[in-house]
VOBA-1610 file (N, C-alpha, C; in pm, whole numbers, padded with zeros to 5 digits, always signed):
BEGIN
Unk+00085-00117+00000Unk+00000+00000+00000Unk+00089+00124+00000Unk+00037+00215-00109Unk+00143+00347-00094Unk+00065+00418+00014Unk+00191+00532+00126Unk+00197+00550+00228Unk+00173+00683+00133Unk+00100+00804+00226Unk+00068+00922+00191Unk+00090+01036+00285Unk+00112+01144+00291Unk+00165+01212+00398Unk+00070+01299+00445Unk+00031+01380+00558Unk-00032+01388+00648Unk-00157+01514+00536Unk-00094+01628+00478Unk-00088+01680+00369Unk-00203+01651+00292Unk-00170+01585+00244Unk-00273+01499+00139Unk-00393+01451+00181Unk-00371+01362+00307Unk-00481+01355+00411Unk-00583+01427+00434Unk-00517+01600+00479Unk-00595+01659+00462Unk-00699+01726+00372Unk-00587+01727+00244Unk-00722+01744+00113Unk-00795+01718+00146Unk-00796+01520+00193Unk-00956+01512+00175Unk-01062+01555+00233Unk-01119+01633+00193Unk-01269+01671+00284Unk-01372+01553+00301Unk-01380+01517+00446Unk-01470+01440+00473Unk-01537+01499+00593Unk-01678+01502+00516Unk-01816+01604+00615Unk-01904+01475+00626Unk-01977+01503+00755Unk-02041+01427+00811Unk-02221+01491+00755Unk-02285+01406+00729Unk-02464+01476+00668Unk-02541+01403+00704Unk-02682+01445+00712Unk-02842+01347+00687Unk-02862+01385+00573Unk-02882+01236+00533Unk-02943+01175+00406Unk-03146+01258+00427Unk-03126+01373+00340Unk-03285+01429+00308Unk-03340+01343+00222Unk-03324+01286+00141Unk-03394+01254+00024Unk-03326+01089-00038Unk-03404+01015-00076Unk-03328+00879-00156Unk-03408+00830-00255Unk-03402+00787-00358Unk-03467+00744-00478Unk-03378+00633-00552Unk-03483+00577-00617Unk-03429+00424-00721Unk-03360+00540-00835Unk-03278+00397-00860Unk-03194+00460-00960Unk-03207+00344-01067Unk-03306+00313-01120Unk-03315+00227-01240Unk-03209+00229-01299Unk-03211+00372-01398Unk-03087+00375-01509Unk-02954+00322-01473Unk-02903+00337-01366Unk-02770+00292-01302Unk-02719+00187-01370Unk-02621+00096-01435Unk-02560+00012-01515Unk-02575-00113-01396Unk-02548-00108-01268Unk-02562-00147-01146Unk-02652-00086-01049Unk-02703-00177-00984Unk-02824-00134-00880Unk-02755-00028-00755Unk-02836+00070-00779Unk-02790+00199-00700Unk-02884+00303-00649Unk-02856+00366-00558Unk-02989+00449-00495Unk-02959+00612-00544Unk-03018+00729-00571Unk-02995+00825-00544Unk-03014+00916-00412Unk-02887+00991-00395Unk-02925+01047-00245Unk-02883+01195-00277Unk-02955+01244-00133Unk-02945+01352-00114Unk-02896+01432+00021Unk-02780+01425+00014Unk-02754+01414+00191Unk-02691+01594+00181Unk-02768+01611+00331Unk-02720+01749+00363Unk-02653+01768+00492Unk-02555+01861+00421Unk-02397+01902+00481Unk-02432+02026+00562Unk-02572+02102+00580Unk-02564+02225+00647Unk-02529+02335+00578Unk-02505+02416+00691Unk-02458+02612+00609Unk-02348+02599+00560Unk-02300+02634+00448Unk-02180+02647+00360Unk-02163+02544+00255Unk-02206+02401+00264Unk-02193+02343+00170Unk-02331+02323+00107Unk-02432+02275+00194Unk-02555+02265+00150Unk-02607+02106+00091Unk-02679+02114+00076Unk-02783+01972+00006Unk-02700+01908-00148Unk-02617+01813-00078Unk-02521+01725-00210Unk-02599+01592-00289Unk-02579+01602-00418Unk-02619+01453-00444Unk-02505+01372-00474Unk-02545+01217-00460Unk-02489+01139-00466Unk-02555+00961-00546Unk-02468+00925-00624Unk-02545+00784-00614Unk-02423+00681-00562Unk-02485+00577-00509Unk-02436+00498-00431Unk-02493+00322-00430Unk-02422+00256-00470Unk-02419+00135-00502Unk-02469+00052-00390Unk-02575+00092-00279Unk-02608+00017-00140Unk-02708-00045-00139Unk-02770-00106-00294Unk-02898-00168-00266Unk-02917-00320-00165Unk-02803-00377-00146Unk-02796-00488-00105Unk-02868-00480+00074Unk-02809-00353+00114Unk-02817-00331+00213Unk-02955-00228+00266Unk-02949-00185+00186Unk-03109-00022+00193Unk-03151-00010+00070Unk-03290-00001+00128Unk-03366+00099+00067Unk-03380+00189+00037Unk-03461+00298-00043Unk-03491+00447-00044Unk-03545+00450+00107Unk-03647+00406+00089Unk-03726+00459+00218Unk-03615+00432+00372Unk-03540+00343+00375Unk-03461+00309+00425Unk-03373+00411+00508Unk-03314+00508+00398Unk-03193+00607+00432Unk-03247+00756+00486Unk-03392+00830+00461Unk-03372+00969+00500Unk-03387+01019+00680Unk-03295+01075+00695Unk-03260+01087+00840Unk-03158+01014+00843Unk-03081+00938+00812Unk-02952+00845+00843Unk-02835+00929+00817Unk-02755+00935+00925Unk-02599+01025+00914Unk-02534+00913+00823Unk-02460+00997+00719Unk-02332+00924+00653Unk-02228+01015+00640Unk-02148+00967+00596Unk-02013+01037+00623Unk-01955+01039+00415Unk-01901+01157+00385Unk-01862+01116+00270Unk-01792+01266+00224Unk-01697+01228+00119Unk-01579+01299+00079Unk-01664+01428-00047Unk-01665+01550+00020Unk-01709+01615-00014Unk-01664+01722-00146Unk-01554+01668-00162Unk-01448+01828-00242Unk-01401+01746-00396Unk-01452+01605-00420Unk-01405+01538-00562Unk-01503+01608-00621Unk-01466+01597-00755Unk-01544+01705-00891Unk-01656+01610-00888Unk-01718+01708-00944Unk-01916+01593-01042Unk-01847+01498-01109Unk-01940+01405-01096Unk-01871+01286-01212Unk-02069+01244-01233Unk-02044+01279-01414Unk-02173+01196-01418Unk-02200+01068-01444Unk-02279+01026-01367Unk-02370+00879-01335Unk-02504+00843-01452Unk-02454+00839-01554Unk-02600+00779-01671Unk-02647+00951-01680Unk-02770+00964-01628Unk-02830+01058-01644Unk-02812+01171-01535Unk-02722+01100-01421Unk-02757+01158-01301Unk-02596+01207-01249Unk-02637+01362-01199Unk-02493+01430-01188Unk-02439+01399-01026Unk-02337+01362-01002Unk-02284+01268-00873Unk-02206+01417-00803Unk-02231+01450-00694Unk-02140+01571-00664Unk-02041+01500-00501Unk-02085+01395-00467Unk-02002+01354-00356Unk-01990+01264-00341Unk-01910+01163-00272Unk-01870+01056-00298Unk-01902+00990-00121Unk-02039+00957-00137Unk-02040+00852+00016Unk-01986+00779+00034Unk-01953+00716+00203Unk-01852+00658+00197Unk-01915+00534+00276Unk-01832+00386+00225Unk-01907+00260+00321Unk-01762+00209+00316Unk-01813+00052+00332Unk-01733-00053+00377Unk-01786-00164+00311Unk-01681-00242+00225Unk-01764-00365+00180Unk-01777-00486+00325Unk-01889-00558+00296Unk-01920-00664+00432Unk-01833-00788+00380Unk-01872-00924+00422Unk-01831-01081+00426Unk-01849-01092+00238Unk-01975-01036+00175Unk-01978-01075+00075Unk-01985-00953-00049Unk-01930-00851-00004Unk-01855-00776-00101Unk-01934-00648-00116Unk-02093-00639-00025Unk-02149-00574-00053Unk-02158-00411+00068Unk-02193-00330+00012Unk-02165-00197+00124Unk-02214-00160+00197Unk-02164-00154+00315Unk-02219-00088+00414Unk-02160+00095+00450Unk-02291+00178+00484Unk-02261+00279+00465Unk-02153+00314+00592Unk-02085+00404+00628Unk-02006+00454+00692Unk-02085+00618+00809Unk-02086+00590+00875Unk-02138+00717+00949Unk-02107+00706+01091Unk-02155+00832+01221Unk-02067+00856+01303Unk-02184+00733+01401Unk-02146+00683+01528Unk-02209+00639+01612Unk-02313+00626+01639Unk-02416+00614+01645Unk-02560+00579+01646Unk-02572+00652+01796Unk-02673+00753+01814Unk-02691+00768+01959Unk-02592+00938+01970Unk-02503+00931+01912Unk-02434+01048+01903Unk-02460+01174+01750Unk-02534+01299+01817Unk-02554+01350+01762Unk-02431+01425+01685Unk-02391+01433+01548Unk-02310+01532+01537Unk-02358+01635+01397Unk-02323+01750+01414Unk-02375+01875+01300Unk-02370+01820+01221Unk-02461+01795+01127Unk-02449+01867+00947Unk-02326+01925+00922Unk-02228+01857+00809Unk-02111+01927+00828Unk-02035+01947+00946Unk-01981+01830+00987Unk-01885+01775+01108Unk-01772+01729+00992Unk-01624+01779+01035Unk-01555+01743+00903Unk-01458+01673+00977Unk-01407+01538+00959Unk-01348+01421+01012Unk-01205+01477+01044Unk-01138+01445+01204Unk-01015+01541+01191Unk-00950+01434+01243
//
């Protein structure tokens, strides 16, 4: 694994959000949800699609904290413009689980991982 220096690290912006909004993502090449998770004052309401059908639903995700890298460019998704990149964990069989702060612990909209 290449080693990276502290620097770089920091580039990454990783903000903590609630998921407002989630929808099917038919078109997706792979089964994927659309989201809408909000970061609060300054960044605001991001979309995202995200490959978590194995694990959630639409109805599943709004109100759910996730955590995800906020500062990579749009990359478009089929029809659908991707502005952040949520973040999980693959499980036992390859599939994702989302990434977010503690259950029970409240933290802001836009909590940025230090």
């Amino acid at each position: 694994m290449e080693q990276i220096d502290f620097e770089q690290f920091m580039a990454v912006d990783i903000r903590c959000g609630t998921v407002v909004d989630a929808q099917p993502f038919p078109e997706a090449r792979k089964p994927a949800i659309k989201l809408w998770v909000d970061f609060g004052e300054g960044i605001g309401v991001k979309k995202s699609s995200a490959q978590i059908t194995d694990h959630y639903t639409p109805e599943d995700l709004p109100g759910r904290k996730v955590m995800a890298v906020v500062n990579f460019p749009p990359r478009q998704i089929g029809p659908f413009m991707s502005e952040i990149l949520v973040l999980g964990f693959p499980d036992a069989n390859g599939a994702i689980v989302l990434a977010g702060p503690d259950s029970g612990i409240d933290l802001p909209n836009g909590a940025r991982l230090a």
